[in-house]
LODREN-542129 format. One record per residue (C-alpha): z, x, y; residue number from 0. Coordinates in Angstrom, 3 decimals. Example, Ala and Ser with C-alpha at 12.3 -4.5 7.8 and 13.67 -1.06 7.14 Angstrom:
2
> 7.800; 12.300; -4.500; 0
> 7.140; 13.670; -1.060; 1
% end
This chain:
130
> 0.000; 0.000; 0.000; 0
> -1.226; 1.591; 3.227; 1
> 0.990; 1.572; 6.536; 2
> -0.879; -1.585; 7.726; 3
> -0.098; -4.058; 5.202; 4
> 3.635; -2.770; 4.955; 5
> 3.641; -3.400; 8.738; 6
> 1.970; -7.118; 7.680; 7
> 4.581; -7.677; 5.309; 8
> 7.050; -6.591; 7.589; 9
> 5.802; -9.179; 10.217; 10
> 5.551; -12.053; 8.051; 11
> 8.708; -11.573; 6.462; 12
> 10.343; -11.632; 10.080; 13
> 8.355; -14.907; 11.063; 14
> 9.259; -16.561; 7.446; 15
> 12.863; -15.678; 7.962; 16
> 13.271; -16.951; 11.511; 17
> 11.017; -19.869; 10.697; 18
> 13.627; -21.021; 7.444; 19
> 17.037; -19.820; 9.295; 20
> 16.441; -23.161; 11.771; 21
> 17.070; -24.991; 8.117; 22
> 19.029; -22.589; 5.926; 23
> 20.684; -18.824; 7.041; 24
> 21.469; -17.755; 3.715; 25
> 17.878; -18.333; 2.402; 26
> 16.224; -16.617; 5.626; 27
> 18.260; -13.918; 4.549; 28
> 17.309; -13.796; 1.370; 29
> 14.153; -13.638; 2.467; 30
> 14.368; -11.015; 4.569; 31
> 16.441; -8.881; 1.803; 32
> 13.026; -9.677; -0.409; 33
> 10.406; -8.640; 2.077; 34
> 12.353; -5.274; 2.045; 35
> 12.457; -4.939; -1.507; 36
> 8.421; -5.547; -1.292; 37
> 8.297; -2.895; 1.101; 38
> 10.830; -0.330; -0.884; 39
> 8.972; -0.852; -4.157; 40
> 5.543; -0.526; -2.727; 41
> 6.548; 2.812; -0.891; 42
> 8.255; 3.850; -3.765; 43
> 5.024; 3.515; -5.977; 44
> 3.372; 5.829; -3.325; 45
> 5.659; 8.674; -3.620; 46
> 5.842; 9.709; -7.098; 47
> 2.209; 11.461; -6.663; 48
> 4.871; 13.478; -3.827; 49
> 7.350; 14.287; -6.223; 50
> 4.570; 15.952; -8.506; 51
> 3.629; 18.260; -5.623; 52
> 6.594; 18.567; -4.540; 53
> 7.198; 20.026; -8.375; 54
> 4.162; 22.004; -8.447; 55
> 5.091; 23.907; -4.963; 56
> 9.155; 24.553; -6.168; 57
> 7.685; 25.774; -10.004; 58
> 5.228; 28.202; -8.012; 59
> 7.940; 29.475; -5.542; 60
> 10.574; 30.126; -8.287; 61
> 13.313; 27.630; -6.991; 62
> 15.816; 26.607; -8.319; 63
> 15.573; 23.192; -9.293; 64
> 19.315; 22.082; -9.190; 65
> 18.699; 22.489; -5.380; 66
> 15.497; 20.397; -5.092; 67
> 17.433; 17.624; -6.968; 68
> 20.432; 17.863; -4.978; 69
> 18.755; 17.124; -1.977; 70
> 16.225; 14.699; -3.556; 71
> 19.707; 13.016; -4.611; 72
> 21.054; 13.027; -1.356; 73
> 17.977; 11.852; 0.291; 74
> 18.142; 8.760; -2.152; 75
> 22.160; 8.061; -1.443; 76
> 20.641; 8.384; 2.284; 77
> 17.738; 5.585; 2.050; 78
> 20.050; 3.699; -0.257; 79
> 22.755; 3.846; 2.207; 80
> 21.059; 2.646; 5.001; 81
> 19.487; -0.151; 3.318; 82
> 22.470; -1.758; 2.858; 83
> 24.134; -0.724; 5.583; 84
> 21.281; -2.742; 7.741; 85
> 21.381; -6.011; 4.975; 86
> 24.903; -5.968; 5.637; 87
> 24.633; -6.163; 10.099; 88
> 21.908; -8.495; 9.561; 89
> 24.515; -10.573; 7.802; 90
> 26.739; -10.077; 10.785; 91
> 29.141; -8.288; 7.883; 92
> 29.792; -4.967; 10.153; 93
> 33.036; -3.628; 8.783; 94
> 31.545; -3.809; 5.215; 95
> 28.258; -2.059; 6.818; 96
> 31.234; 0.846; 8.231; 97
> 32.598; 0.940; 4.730; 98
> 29.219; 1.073; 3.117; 99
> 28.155; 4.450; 5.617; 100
> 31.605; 5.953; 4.530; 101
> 30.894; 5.446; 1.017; 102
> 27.324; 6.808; 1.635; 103
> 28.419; 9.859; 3.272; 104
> 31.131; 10.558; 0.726; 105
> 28.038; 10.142; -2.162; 106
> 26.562; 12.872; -0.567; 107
> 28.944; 15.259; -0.051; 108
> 30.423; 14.963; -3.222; 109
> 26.218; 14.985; -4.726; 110
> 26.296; 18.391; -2.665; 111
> 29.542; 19.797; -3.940; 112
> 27.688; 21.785; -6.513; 113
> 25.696; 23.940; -3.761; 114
> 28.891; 24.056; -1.571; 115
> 30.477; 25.702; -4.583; 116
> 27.708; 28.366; -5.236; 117
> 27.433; 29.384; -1.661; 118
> 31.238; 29.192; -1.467; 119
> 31.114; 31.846; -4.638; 120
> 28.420; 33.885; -3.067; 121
> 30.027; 34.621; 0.273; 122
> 33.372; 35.881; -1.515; 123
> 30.938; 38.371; -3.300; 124
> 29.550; 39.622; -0.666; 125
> 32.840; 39.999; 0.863; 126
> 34.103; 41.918; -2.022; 127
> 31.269; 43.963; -2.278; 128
> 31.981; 45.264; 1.544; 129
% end
C-alpha cells in the first residue's frame, strides 16, 4: 500500500468515525482503532522486504546481531507504545495513556539492559587495562 491510499484510509476512517460518534462514541472509536490496524498491517507488510536488507547490510558488515535486534526490539516497544498511548487520549483515558508511556519506556530499557551490560563490562576493561 503506497503513501496515498494509507493517507485515503486515514481520511475516511476520520470522516466514518466523526460521522457514527453523532450516534454511538464507542463504535466511532472502534472504528477509528480499526482504520489504524488497516494502516499498521498494511505498513507492516511493506517492511519485511526492509528487514531482509537490513540483514544483508549487518551479515556483510560483521555486526553483531544481538544489537540489530535490540534496537529492532526497542523500535517495536516504541511504535507499540505510542499506538496505544494515542487509542488511549483519543478515549479521553490520559492517566492510563501516562501509565502506558511509563510502561513503554521501562520495556525498553529493560529490552536494552543486555547492551548496557556489555558496554558497562567493556569500560571496566579498559579501565583495568590503563
Amino acid at each position: 500500500m503506497n503513501i496515498v491510499s494509507i493517507c485515503a484510509v486515514a481520511v475516511l476512517t476520520s470522516v466514518l468515525s466523526l460521522t457514527v460518534k453523532k450516534h454511538n462514541s464507542e463504535i466511532a472509536m472502534l472504528v477509528a482503532v480499526v482504520g489504524c490496524i488497516v494502516i499498521l498491517l498494511s505498513v507492516f507488510s511493506s517492511v519485511s522486504s526492509v528487514f531482509g536488507n537490513i540483514s544483508n547490510l549487518l551479515n556483510n558488515a560483521a555486526i553483531n546481531s544481538n544489537y540489530i535486534s535490540i534496537l529492532l526490539k526497542s523500535i517495536g516497544i516504541c511504535f507499540l507504545t505510542e499506538f496505544a498511548i494515542d487509542c488511549c487520549k483519543d478515549a479521553g483515558q490520559n492517566a492510563l495513556a501516562n501509565n502506558v508511556s511509563i510502561a513503554g519506556k521501562i520495556m525498553v530499557l529493560l529490552t536494552a539492559m543486555p547492551l548496557f551490560e556489555e558496554i558497562l563490562n567493556f569500560s571496566v576493561s579498559l579501565m583495568k587495562a590503563a
